[in-house]
N, C-alpha and C positions, 0 to 999 in steps of 0.2 A: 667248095662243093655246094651247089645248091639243090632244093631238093627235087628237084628232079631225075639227080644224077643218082639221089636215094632208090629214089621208083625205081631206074634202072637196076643199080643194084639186086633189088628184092627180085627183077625179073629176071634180072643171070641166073639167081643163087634157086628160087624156087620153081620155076618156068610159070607163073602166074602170069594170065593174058593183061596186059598195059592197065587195063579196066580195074580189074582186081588188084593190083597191085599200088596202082593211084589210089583207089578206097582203104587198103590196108597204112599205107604211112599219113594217109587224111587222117584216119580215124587216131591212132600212136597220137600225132600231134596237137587234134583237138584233144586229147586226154590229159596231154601232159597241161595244154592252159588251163582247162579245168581244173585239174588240178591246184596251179599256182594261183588261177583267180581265188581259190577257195582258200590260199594260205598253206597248203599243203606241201610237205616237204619231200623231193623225187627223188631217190635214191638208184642209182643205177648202175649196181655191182660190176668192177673195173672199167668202168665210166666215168664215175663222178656224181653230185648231188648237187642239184636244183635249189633255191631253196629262197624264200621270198623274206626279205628283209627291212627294218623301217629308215628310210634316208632321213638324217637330221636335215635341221632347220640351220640357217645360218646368213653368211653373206657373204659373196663371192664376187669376183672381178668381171666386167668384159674386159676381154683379152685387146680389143683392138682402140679401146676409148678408153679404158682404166676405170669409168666408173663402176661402183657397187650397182650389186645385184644384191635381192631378195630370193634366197634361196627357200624352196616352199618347202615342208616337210611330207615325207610320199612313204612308195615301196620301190623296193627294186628288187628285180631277180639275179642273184649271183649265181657265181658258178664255182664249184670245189672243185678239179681234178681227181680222180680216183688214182691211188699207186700205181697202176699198170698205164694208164695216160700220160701221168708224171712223170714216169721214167721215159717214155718216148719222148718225151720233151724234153730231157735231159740228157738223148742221144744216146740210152741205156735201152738195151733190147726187154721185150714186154717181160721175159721171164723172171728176170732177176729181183 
């Protein structure tokens, strides 16, 4: 799904014109990076949770030469599944 196929979405389900609708999941997504620039942790009741984390430091391989690498120390954004996404994932219907 990319998101355009979201805008669509929002325009089945609300009858919002293309315009509006573009601006409404523009808006959603720059909120959410704000968010994670800012360290903030996104909770999204049976969704799952956002959540920005500190990547160690280390050394690590290239795959194709074997030499080491200098692994830098950063953030990343992981991701939790929520119970009702996890159970889809596990081929368990949302309710259970």
């Amino acid at each position: 799904m990319i998101k355009q196929d979201i805008v669509h979405h929002v325009i089945e389900r609300t009858g919002l014109p293309r315009t509006k609708a573009e601006a409404a999941v523009d808006t959603v997504f720059e909120g959410l990076k704000e968010a994670l620039t800012a360290g903030e942790r996104i909770e999204l009741r049976g969704f799952g949770v956002f959540s920005v984390r500190a990547r160690k430091t280390g050394i690590g391989r290239n795959p194709r030469t074997g030499t080491e690498v200098n692994i830098t120390p950063g953030k990343a954004v992981r991701f939790k599944p929520g119970k009702e996404l996890h159970a889809l994932g596990n081929g368990a219907s949302p309710e259970s």
